[in-house]
N, C-alpha and C positions, 0 to 999 in steps of 0.2 A: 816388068819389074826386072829389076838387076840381081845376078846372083851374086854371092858374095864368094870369095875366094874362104877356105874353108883353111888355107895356113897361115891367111891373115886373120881370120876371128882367131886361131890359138894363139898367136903369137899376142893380140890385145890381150886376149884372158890372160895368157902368162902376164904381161907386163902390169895388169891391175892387183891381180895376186902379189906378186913379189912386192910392189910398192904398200898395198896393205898390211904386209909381213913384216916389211921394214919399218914402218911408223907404230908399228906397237911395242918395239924393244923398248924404243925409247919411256914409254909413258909406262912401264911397266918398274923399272930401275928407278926415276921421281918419285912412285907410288913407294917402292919400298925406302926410299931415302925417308920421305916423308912419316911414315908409320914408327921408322925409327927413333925420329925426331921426336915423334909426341910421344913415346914410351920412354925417353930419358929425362924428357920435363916431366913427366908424372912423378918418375923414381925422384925426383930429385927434390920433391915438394913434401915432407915429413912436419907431422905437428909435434914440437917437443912437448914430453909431460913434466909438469913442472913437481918439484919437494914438497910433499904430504908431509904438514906439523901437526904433530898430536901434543898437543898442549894439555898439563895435567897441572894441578895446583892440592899442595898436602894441607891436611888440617891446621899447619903452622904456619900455613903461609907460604912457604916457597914453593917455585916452580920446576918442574923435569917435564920433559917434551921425550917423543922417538919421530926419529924424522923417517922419510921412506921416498924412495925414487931411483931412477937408471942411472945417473949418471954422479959418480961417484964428489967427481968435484964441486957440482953443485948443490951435493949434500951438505959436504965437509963447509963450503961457503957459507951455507945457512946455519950452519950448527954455531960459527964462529961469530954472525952477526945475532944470534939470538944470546950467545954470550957476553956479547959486548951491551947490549941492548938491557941485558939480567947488572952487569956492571953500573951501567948509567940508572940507573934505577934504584942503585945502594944496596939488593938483594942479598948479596954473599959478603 
């Protein structure tokens, strides 16, 4: 049997080593693009909640409501069509 020279096994070992070292940066930086990626399509997916109408009607017959929800303008929008709505109806 042949011996093998002992500064060509390290010189292979270095050269497997090194090239093992160098192909993990890469998949390491994809991974973290990637993880980024799906944490800004999460954030970016929000169910709105829509205006809670409390509809209330007095013994004579008219209507008063209290509205409720986060965002302001689409309060103020429903207050306006439930007025208009009280209008078409001859109410007031």
């Amino acid at each position: 049997m042949r011996k093998r020279n002992p500064a060509f096994v390290y010189l292979l070992l270095m050269l497997a080593l090194t090239a093992f070292a160098c192909s993990g940066q890469g998949r390491t930086e994809n991974a973290e693009e990637k993880s980024f990626k799906t944490l800004q399509e999460i954030e970016e997916v929000k169910p709105e909640k829509p205006v809670k109408i409390k509809l209330k009607r007095s013994a004579d017959g008219e209507y008063s409501w209290e509205l409720n929800g986060e965002d302001i303008d689409k309060v103020m929008e429903a207050d306006k069509r439930l007025i208009l709505y009280e209008k078409e109806a001859g109410r007031k």
